[in-house]
N, C-alpha and C positions, 0 to 999 in steps of 0.2 A: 681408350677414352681420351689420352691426353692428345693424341692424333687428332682425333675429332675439332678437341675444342683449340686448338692450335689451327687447325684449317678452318673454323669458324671463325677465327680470328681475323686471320690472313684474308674470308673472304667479307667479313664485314670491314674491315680497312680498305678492300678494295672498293665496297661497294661507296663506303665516307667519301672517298677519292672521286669516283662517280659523281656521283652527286654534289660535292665542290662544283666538278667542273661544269656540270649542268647546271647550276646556279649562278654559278661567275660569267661564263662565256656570254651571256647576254643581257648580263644584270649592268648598268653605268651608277656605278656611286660617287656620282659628281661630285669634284671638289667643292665644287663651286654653292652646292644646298643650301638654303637660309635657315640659317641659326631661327630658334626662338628667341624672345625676348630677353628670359631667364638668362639662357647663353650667352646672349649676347655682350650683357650685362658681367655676365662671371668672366669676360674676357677681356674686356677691357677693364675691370677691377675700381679701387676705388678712386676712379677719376675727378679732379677737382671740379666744381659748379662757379667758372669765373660769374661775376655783379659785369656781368657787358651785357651789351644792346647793339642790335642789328638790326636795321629797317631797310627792308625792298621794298622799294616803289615796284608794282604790279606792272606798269606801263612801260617797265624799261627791261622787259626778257630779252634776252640772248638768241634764242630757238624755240621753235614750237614746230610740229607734225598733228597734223590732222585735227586741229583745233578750232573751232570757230570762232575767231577773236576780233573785238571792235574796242576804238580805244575811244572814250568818250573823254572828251574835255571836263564836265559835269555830269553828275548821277546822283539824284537822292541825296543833294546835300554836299558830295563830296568830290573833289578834283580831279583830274588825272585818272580814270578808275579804268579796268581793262574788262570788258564782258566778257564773259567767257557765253557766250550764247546759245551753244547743242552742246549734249555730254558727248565724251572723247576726245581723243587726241590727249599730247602734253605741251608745257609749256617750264622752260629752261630758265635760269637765273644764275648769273656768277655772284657769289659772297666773299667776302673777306674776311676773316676769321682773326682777330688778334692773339687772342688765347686760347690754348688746347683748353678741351673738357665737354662735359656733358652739357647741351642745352634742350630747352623746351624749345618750341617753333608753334606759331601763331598765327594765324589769319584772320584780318580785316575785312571781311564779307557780306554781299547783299544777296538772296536767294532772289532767282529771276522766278519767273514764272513757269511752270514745271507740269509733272503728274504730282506733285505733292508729296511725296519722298523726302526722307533728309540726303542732302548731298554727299553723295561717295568719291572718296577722292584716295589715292595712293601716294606715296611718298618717295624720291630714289636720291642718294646722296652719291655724287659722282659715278652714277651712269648703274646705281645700284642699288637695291631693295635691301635693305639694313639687317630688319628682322621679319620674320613674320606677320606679325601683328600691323607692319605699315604696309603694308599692299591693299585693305583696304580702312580707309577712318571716315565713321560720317561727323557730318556738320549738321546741326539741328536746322530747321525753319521752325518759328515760332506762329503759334494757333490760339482764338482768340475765340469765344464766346460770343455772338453778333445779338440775339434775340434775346437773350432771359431764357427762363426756364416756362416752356409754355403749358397750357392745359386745352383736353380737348374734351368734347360737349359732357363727356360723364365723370368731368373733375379731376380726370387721372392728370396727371404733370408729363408732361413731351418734354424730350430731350431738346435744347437748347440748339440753335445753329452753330455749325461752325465754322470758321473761314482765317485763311494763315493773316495773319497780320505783319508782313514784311518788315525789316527793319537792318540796321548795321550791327556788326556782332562782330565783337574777336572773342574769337574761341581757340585755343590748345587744341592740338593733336589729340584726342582720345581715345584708344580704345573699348568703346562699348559695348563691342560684341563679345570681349572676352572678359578676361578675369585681371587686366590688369587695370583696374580702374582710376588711373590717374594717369596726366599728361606724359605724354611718351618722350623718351630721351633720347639726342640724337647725339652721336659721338664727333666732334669736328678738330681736325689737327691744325696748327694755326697755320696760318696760307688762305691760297686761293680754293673755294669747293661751289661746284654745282649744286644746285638742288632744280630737280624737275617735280611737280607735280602732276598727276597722271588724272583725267574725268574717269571715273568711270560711270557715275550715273547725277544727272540732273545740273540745267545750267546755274548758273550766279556771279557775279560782279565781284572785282575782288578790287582792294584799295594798295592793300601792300601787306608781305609777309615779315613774322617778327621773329629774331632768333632771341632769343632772350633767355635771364635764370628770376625768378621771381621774388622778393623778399620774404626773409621768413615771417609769418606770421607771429602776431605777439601770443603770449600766454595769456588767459584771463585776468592772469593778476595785475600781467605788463598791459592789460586792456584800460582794468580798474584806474590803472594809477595814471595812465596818461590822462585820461577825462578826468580827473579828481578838481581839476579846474570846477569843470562844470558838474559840480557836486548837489543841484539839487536835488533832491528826491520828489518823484510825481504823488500827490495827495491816496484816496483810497478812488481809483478808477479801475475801470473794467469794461477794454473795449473787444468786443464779440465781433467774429468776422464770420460769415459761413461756410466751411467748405466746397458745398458745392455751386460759390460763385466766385470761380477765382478771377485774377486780372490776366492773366496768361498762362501759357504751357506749351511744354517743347512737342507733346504726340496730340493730335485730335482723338484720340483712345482713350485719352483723361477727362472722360465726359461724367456728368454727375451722375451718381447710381441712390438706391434706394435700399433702407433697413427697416424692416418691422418687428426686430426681434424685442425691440426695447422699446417703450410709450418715450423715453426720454430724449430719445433720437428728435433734431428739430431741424424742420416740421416734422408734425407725425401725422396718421390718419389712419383710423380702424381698417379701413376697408382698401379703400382707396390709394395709388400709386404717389407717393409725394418722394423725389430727388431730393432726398435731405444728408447723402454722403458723396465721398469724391474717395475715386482710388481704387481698393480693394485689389483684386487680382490684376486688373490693367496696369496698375502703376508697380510693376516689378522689374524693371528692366533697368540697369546702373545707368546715368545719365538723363532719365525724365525727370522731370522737374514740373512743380505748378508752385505759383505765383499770388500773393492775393496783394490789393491794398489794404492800409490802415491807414485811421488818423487819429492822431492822439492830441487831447486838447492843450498838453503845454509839456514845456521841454522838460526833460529828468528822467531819470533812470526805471525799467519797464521790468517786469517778466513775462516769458513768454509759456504759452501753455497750452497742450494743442489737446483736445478728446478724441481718441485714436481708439483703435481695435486693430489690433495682429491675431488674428487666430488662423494663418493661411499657413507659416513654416513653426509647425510645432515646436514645442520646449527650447525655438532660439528667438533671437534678437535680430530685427532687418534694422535696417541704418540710414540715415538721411546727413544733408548736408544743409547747414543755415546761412541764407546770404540775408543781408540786410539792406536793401537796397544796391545791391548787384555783388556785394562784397562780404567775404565772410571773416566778423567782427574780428574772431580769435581763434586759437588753435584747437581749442577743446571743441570750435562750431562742425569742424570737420568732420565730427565725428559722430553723430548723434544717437542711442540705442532706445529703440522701441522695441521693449520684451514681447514676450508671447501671451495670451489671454484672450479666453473667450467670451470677455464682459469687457464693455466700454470702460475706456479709465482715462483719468487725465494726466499725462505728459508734460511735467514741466520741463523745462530746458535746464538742466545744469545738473549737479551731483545730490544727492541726499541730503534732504533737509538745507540744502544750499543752493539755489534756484542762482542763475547764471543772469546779470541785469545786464543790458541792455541801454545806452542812451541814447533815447531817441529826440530831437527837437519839434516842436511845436506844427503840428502840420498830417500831409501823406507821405506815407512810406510804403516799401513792395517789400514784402516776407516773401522769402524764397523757400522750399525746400526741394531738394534733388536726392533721387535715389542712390546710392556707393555702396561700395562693397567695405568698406570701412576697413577696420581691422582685416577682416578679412583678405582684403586684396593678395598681400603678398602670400599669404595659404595656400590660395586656391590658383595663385599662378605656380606655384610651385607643385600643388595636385595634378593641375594640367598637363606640364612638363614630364610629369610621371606617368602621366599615362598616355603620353603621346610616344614615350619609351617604349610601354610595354605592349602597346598596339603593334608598336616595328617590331619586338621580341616573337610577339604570338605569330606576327606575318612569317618570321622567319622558321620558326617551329612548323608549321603547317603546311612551308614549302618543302617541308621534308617528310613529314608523316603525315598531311592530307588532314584535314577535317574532322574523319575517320578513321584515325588510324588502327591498325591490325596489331590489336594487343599483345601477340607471340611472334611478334618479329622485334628486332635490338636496332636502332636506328643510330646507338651514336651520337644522340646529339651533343654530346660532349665536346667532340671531335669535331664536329663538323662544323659546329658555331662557335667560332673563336670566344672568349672569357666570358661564355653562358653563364655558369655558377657565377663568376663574380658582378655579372651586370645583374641576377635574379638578386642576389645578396644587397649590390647598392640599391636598388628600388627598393628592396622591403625596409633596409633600413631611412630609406626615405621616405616612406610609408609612415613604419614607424613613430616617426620625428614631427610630421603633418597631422597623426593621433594626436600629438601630447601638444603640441600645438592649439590642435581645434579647440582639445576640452580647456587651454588656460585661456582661449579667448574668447569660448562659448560659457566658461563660468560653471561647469558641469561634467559630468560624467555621463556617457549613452551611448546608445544605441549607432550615433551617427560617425564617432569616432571610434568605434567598435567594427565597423563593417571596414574601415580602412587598414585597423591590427588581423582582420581576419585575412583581407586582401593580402600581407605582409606573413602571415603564417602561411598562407598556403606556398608564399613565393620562397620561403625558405626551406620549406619543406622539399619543393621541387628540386631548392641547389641541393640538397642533401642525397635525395637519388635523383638524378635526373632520368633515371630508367623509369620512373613512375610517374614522368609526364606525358608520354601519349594516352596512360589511361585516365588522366585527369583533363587531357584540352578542352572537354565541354566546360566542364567545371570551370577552368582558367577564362574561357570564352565569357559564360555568364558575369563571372566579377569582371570583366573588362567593362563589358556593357552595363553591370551596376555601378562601376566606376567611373563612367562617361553622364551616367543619371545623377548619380550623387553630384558632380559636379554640375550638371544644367539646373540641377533643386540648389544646391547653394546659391548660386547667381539672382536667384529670384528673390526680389525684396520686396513684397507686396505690403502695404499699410492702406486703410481704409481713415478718413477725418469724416468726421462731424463739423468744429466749428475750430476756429482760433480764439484764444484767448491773447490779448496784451495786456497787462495788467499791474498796478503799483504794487511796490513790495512787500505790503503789509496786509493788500486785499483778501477777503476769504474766496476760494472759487467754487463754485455750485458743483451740488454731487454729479457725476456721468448717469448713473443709471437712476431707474425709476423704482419707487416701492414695492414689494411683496405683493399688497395688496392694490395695485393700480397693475400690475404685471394679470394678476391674475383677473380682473375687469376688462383687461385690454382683449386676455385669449377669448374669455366667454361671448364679448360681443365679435371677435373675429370670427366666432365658430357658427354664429348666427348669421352674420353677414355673406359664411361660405355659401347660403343656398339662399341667395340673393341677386350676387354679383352674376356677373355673364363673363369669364375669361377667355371664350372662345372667339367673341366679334374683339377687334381690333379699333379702335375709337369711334366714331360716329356710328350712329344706327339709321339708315335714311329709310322713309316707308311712301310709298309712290308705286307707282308702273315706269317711271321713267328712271329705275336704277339699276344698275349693276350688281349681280350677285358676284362675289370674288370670291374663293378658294384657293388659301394659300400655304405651299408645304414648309416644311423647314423651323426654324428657331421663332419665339417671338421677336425676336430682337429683327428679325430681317424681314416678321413680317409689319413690326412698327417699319422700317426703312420705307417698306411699299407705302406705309401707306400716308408717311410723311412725304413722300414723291406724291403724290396723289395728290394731297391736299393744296401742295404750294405748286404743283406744274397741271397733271391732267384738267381736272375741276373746273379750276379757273380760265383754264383756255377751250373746253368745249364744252363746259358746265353742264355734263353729266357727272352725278355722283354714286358712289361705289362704296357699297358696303363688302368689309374685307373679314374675312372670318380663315382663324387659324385650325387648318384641318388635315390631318396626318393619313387617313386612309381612308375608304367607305365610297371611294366613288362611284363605282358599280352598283353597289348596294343604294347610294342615294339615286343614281338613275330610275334604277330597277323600281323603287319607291314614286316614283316622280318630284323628288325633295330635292335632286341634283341643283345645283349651280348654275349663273351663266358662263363664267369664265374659270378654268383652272390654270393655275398654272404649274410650271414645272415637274409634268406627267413623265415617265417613264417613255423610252425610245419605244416600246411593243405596243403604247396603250393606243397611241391615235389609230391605227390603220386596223385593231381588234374591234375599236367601238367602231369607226366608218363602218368597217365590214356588216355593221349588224345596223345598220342607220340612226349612228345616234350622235351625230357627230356632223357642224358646218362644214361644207368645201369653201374653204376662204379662197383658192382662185375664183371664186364668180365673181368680188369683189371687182369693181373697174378698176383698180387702183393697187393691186396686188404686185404687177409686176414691175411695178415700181419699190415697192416695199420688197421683193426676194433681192433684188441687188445687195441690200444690207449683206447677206450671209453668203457664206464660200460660195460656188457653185453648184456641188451636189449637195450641200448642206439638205435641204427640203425634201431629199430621196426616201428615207425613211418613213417620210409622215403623208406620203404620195399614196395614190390608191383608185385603180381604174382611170387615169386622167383627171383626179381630184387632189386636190392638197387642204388634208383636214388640221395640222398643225406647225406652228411657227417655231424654228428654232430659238432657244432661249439659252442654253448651254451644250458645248462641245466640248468634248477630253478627245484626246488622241495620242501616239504614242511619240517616245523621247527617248534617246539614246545617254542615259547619264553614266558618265568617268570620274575616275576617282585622276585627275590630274595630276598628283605625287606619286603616285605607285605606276600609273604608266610610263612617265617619264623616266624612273628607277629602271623599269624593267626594256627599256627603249622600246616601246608597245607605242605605233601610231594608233590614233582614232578610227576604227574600221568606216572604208567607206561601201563596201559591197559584202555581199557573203561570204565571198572567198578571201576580202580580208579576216571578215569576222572566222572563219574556221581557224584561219592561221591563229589569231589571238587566243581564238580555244584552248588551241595545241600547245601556244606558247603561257598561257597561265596556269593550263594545268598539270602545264612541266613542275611546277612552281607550287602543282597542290591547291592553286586560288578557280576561282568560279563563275564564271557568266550564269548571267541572271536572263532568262526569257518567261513571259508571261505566261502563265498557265492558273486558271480557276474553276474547281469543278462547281460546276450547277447540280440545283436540285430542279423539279418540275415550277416551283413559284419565281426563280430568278430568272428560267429559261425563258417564260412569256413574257415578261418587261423588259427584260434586261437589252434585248438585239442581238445582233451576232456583231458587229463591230470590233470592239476590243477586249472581249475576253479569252483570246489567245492568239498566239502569231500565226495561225493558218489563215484567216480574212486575210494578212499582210500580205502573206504571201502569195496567194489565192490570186490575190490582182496584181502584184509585181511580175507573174510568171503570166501576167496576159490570159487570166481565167474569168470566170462569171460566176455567183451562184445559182443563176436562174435563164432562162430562156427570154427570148421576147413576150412572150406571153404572161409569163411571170406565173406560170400553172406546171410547169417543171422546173427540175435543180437539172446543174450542168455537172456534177461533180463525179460523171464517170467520165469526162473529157479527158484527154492525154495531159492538159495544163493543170486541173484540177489533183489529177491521180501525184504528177511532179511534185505539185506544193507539199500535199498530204506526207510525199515520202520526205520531203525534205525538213519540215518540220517533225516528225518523228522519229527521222537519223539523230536529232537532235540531242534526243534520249535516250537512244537506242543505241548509237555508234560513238556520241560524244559522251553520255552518262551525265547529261547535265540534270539539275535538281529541278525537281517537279513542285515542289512543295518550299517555301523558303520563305524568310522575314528580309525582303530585299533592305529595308531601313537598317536595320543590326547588322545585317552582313553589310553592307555597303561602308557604315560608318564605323567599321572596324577593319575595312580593307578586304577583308576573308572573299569577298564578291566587289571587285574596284570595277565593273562594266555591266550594265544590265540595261533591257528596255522598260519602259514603265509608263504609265501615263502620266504627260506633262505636269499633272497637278500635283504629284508625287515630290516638286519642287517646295511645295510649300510646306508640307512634314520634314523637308531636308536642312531647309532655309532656317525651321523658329525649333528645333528639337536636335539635333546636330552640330552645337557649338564649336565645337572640337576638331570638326575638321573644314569650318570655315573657310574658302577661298581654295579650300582642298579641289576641289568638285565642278564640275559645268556638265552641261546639256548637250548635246548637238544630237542632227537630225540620225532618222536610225540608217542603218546600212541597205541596199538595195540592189537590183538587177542592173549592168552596164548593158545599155541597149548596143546598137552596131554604128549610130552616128556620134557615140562617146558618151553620151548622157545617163546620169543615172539615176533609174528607177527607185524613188524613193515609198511609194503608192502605200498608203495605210487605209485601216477600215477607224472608227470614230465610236464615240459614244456619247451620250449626251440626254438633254428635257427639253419639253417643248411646252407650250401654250395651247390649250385649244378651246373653241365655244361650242355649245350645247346645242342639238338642235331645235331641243324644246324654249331656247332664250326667248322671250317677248320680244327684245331687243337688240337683233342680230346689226343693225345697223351700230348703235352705240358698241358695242363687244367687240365690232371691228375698229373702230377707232379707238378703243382702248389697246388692243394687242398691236397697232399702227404705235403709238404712243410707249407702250411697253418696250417693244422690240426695237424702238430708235435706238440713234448714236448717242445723243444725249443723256436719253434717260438711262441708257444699260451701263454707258460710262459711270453716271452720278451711283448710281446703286454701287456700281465696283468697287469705287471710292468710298464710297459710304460703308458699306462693308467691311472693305480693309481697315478704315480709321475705328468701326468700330471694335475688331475681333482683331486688326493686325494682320501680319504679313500669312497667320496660319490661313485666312482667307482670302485668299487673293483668289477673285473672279473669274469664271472658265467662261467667260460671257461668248456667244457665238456670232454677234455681232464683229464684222473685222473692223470698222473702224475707233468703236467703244473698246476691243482689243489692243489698237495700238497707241490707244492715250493711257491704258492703264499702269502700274507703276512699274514698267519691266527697265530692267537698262538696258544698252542700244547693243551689247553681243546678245541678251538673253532674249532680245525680242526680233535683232536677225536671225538667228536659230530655228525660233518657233516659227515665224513666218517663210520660212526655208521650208521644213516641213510641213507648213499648213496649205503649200501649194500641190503637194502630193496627197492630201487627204480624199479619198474617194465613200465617199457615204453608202452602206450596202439597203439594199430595200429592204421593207419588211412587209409580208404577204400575209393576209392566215394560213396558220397553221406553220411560220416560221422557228417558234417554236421548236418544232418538230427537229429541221437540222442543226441547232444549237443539240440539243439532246443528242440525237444520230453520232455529228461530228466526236463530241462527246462518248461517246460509246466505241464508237470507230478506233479512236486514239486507244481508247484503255486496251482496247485488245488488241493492237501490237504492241505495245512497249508492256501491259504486263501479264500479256498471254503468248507473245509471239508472232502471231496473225502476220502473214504477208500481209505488207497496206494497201498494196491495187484490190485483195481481194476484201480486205476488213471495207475499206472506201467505196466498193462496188456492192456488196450486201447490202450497208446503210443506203445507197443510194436508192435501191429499187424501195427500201421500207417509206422512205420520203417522200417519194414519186405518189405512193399509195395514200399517203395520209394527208397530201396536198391536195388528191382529188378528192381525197372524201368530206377536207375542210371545203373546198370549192362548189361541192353538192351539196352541203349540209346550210351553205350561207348563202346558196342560188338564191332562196327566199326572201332574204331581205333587200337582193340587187335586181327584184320586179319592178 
């Protein structure tokens, strides 16, 4: 026995040794890696903050690369300014530095004219990226309310227009995307230092850069007493401002919304939509800010008092910051806490029973408030930093026991990860510390500092066996990804306003909420009014022959968009009017009834060429004017909605596929960007030396997803299908090709996939990816916008590039994808086929599908950003200049697959084909040659069964 475990020893040592060396031999642990912030900070220590000033003129750089620059004499006011006029490139500056220490850095800027974006910019101090957090910082542009708040013929209240209102701005360095929410500090030794700033998205003017440390702010009391001069106090006044009409704001996302929970909310209206709040979920991001004016009839001291509702971050406090006319009064303004509550209440400004005054003089002022992480800040940078540790701990764990690992084997990890126990121990005790932390600055005890001690027990528990962490890595896995969530929900500071109050010190202020009995008069007549109202049509109702029936999928909020485009672009210019009605399914069914619509839009890739097939459906090529209008979209874009030499529907939206990397973990593991297959196999072999995982698409279908859905992108065989110079169909489009020698190739090579590589069939590409565990997968492009607004943490981590392909023989490589997407189409029972085409003319422009894009993102945010299939609406939308060479790289290989009746059929087939080699075994020439003859059969008998309606 002691033989035994003595050569058990001897061979699990060797195997440690092993696997070192397959871990190290190709792993680079650059010296050179960027510190975080926190780091960066703990290493230069407590640095002094010299009272100096530094001023760059903008016009006097040193070097610049790939930059678009014009040096204007005059600009908006100001001298000497430098344009900086396309994003990219950089631009150089020599400083002189009298005194070592931390400074902030500042810019003097004009935003030029853009996609409407905030400007992204990077930072490099002698020729180098500081920390983290400076490789990317935005600059606001500021958005303005053009209209009022409008109504349309059935009284309901329209969002308000919006449009940026340009202007100069010095703004600080901030990081807004993360958690350190205050101006960033840059270290300089005294001498001579470069500073480069880097575009990376959207142009603007700049005047000159400031290195500067900033005065401390006074206390309130040092506020009080300086103004004690002007000591007089304002009589009993009470000036009311409304929320939802501010004077400015940093996002167009801050548009007024609407409450009916309370009669007391103002305006109100039983029934009817009235914009009587501002905020709510939109306004949670550190760094937004809205604006209002006030005037107050004479000079003396004010309080301020806002009617607010937080009931979005349960049992805490979100945080705002007070400027007073662009500056904030005092130190206590920094800070501002709105508790939690699911009843309106009013928010004074200052401490208990001690309201914080204010002097203001005789006239207009701009109340500011900006979203912060307050207190918070330093927390939840230091939460960050903890789990950006234990994400590299888990990568490293997993490169040694897999995902999966085999619970009766000993791995060692002792031994093989140098001071494991003692780095599991500092996180927990950092952990720890960040508990006791939250609850003294949350004021509480809970739930929310509780999930971080539990995070912290599991991780001590582990240093104590570490033989009991392969059977816990799910476990470990899950708090990781609870602990990347935790942190994305603290960040969010949502408050919802009613109105502002400024107010003399003595005035009484009116209750927030309304009576008992006016609550319960409000619900009875709202309960009445429910089988009244019509929620289903979208503002106007028009009644004629000469209008348009509209059907529209999706959110109300996008089908108000439509139909404020409508109002202020189509109408007016070819005064047909269009009634638009919000409608989720039924369309077959309203055919079939004869109740259908003129125009739908946004159909499913399967539906146009099913109803053509049965005549129910325009061919918009008879139009004289069509083949003007197909220029808009790719080239095969129209393939799908073709049909006997007919074209029954207009592209509206395209997805198609993306090759997304994890940036940090490739460059760790010296892993190039696969640009063919045969790179991609090597990366296989080489990540899952490593235990880590490639991501390839795979979704099984049911019979209802198989007939909309198309065969395009829902798995990588279409890819490959055409990369390897295959078809799915004949010329006839009445057989499949898919016992061809190029067909049968793809088939097998996509199923070695699984079969030879073991790659995961079923997977949360977001979770794995944003944890490293899967740093390479394809995905559809849109999958950037889950990555972009739910992903904080590994920010700037991540890019796109196109996917890998076939090296043809003249060097080129085959990138070829299949697509997916909606379409538009007219009815052939319309009265008004002529109007219906020049509405979907109108729809499908550059103009209008950009403006919607826009409109969209400003109202939902970056989670919505546009798959518009229009290319030139595409390359005004808000991409910056690598993420929209990328896309457009690949969108030049996009190949559109048709869809037949009875296409159906081989989505299903393929689908079946697959399951029985990888989990029956099935030879795939012969699994792929079965399906094929079943296909062949079900196409002919779709083709006879619909000869009927092609007499």
């Amino acid at each position: 026995m002691k033989r035994y475990l003595k050569t058990l020893k001897v061979s699990g040592a060797i195997v440690s040794l092993i696997t070192i060396f397959l871990l190290l031999q190709n792993v680079v642990f650059s010296s050179e890696s960027i510190p975080t912030l926190q780091e960066y900070l703990k290493k230069i220590g407590n640095a002094a903050r010299p009272q100096k000033t530094v001023v760059v003129d903008a016009v006097n750089y040193t070097a610049s690369e790939n930059a678009s620059l014009r040096k204007a004499e005059e600009f908006k006011g100001r001298k000497n300014v430098l344009l900086w006029e396309k994003d990219g490139g950089w631009v150089e500056w020599k400083v002189h530095i009298s005194e070592a220490g931390l400074y902030n850095m500042a810019l003097d800027y004009y935003p030029l004219p853009g996609k409407g974006l905030g400007i992204e910019l990077a930072v490099m101090i002698d020729g180098k990226i500081p920390y983290k957090e400076a490789r990317k910082v935005t600059f606001n542009r500021v958005w303005k309310d053009t209209t009022g708040i409008r109504k349309d013929k059935k009284d309901n209240d329209l969002r308000p227009k919006c449009e940026e209102e340009p202007m100069w701005q010095q703004a600080d360095f901030i990081d807004t995307e993360g958690f350190y929410n205050r101006s960033l500090p840059f270290y300089f030794t005294e001498g001579e230092h470069t500073i480069r700033i880097v575009s990376i998205r959207e142009p603007f003017a700049l005047k000159q850069l400031v290195i500067y440390n900033p005065e401390q702010l006074p206390s309130y009391d040092e506020y009080i007493k300086s103004n004690s001069s002007n000591g007089k106090v304002s009589k009993k006044v009470i000036v009311k401002v409304q929320g939802e009409k501010p004077y400015l704001k940093s996002d167009p996302i801050l548009y007024p919304t609407y409450d009916r929970t309370d009669p007391a909310t103002e305006p109100y209206h039983v029934s009817k939509i009235r914009l009587n709040t501002i905020g709510q979920w939109n306004w949670r991001y550190p760094g937004m800010w809205i604006s209002w004016k006030v005037e107050v009839p004479e000079d003396g001291y004010y309080k301020i008092a806002i009617k607010v509702r937080q009931n979005f971050v349960r049992g805490l406090s979100v945080h705002r910051k007070l400027y007073i006319d662009g500056k904030i009064p005092f130190k206590e303004a920094e800070d501002i806490e709105f508790p939690y509550s699911i009843r309106w209440y009013i928010k004074t400004i200052g401490e208990k029973n001690k309201p914080y005054l204010v002097y203001l003089t005789k006239g207009v002022h701009e109340i500011k408030l900006e979203a912060t992480l307050g207190s918070f800040t330093e927390l939840l940078s230091r939460v960050e930093t903890t789990a950006i540790g234990l994400n590299d701990i888990y990568r490293k764990i997993i490169m040694i026991t897999g995902a999966s690992p085999d619970l009766y084997r000993d791995y060692f990890l002792e031994e093989q990860i140098p001071g494991l126990v003692k780095t599991l121990l500092k996180y927990a005790g950092e952990l720890e510390e960040e508990a006791a932390l939250f609850e003294k600055l949350a004021g509480q005890k809970g739930g929310e500092a509780e999930f971080l001690r539990r995070v912290a027990l599991q991780l001590r528990s582990m240093a104590e066996d570490t033989d009991t962490i392969p059977a816990r890595i799910s476990n470990f896995r899950d708090n990781l990804s609870g602990l990347s969530s935790w942190l994305a929900y603290r960040r969010d500071q949502p408050l919802e306003i009613d109105y502002i109050l400024v107010a003399s010190p003595d005035a009484e202020l009116p209750s927030p909420t309304a009576s008992i009995a006016s609550k319960f008069v409000n619900s009875l007549k709202s309960f009445i009014y429910s089988f009244i109202e019509d929620y289903n049509n979208i503002g106007e109702v028009y009644e004629g022959q000469k209008v348009i029936k509209l059907w529209v999928g999706g959110g109300r909020d996008q089908a108000q968009i439509i139909r404020d485009l409508i109002n202020d672009s189509f109408t007016p210019q070819t005064g047909i009017k269009v009634n638009v009605s919000l409608v989720q399914a039924g369309l077959i069914e309203a055919i079939l009834a004869g109740k259908g619509p003129d125009v739908v839009l946004t159909v499913s890739r399967g539906q146009p060429v099913n109803l053509a097939a049965r005549g129910a459906l325009v061919d918009l090529s008879k139009f004289k004017d069509f083949d003007e209008v197909k220029k808009r979209f790719a080239p095969t874009a129209l393939v799908p909605y073709t049909y006997n030499g007919g074209v029954y529907g207009l592209p509206v939206t395209q997805d198609f596929y993306m090759l997304f990397y994890r940036k940090d973990i490739l460059k760790e593991l010296n892993i190039d960007v696969p640009q063919t297959w045969d790179d991609m196999y090597r990366v296989i072999a080489k990540l899952q030396r490593y235990n880590l995982q490639v991501g390839l698409p795979y979704q099984r279908i049911d019979a209802l997803e198989a007939i909309d859905a198309g065969l395009g992108a829902r798995n990588l065989f279409p890819t490959l299908l055409l990369q390897f110079g295959g078809s799915f169909y004949d010329k006839t489009k009445t057989r499949t090709l898919l016992d061809r020698p190029e067909a049968v190739a793809a088939f097998k090579t996509w199923t070695d996939f699984y079969t030879k590589y073991n790659l995961p069939l079923i997977y949360d590409f977001y979770n794995r990816f944003r944890t490293g565990e899967m740093p390479i997968g394809i995905a559809p492009y849109t999958t950037y916008n889950l990555l972009a607004t739910a992903a904080p943490e590994i920010r700037n981590e991540w890019a796109m590039a196109p996917i890998p392909g076939v090296k043809k023989a003249n060097g080129e490589i085959d990138r070829s994808t299949g697509a997916s997407g909606t379409a538009c189409i007219i009815l052939k029972k319309s009265k008004n086929k002529e109007a219906c085409w020049e509405f979907l003319k109108w729809w499908t422009s550059d103009e209008t599908q950009m403006q919607f894009g826009k409109e969209l993102e400003m109202l939902m945010g970056t989670a919505a950003r546009y798959n518009t299939a229009n290319l030139k609406a595409f390359q005004r939308l808000p991409w910056n200049k690598e993420e929209l060479e990328s896309l457009e790289a690949q969108w030049k290989y996009v190949k559109e697959i048709e869809e037949v009746p009875g296409s159906y059929y081989i989505t299903r087939s393929i689908d079946s084909a697959f399951s029985a080699v990888v989990y029956q075994g099935i030879n795939p020439r012969e699994s792929l040659w079965k399906y094929t003859k079943e296909i062949n059969d079900e196409l002919e008998r779709k083709r006879i069964e619909l000869s009927t309606y092609n007499k």
